[in-house]
Each structure stands twice: as structure tokens, then as C-alpha cells.
C-alpha positions in Angstrom: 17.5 -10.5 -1.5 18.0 -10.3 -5.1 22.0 -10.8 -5.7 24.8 -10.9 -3.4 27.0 -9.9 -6.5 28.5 -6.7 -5.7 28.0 -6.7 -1.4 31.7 -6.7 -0.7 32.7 -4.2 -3.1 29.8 -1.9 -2.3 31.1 -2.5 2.1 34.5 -1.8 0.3 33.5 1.4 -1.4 31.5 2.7 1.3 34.9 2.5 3.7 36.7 4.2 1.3 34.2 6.9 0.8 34.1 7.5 4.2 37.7 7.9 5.1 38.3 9.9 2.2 35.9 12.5 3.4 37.0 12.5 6.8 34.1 10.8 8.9 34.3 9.2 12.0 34.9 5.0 11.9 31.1 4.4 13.5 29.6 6.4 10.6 31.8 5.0 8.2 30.5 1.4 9.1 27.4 2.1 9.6 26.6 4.0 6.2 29.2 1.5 4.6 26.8 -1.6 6.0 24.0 0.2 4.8 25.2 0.8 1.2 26.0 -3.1 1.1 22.3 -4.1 2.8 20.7 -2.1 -0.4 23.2 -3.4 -2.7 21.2 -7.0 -1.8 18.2 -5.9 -2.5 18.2 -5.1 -5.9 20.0 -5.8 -9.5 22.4 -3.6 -10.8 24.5 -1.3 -8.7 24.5 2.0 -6.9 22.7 4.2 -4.4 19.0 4.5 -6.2 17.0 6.0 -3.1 18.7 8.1 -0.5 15.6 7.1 1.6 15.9 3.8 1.2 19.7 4.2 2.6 18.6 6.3 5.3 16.6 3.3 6.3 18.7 0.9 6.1 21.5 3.1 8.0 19.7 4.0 10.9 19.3 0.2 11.2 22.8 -0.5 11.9 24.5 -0.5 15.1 27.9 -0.5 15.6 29.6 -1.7 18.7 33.0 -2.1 20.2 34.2 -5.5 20.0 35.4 -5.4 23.4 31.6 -4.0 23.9 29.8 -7.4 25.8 
């Protein structure tokens, strides 16, 4: 982890990125998580390796709460 500064508002962004362009609420957490899991690894800000996101998104599961 190199800085936590900027996780939140990266989570944040991602949301809002998604709803705007119309995706579906699992895609829009999981690519959302995703953008805030590389935002922790390095210094700075912003997307600087789709691979790396692709990584980190396929990573991420998303489940109903109500899921047990």
C-alpha cells in the first residue's frame, strides 16, 4: 500500500462513472472497488494501467447482502 489518500474519492468516482454511463450496480461496484484497490497502490492519482485494473477488477466479487 502506498497511500490511502484518495481511496474514497476514487470508490466515489468510480459510482458515479458508472451510473452515469448506464451500467449495471454489480459492474459499477466491482470496477468502482477496483479503481479504489489501485488508487492504494501507488502515489498520485488516476487510472495509469488499464491492465492493472483489469486485475484488480476481476478480483472483486460482489454479493447480495441478503446472499449467506
Amino acid at each position: 500500500m502506498a497511500s490511502t489518500v484518495g481511496a474514497g474519492d476514487s470508490l466515489l468516482a468510480g459510482m458515479v462513472h458508472g451510473l452515469i454511463g448506464g451500467h449495471e450496480p454489480q459492474k459499477i461496484l466491482r470496477t468502482a472497488t477496483a479503481i479504489a484497490a489501485m488508487a492504494v497502490t501507488q502515489i498520485g492519482f488516476g487510472i495509469t494501467d488499464a491492465a492493472q485494473l483489469k486485475r484488480l477488477e476481476g478480483g472483486v466479487t460482489v454479493r447480495s447482502l441478503t446472499e449467506q
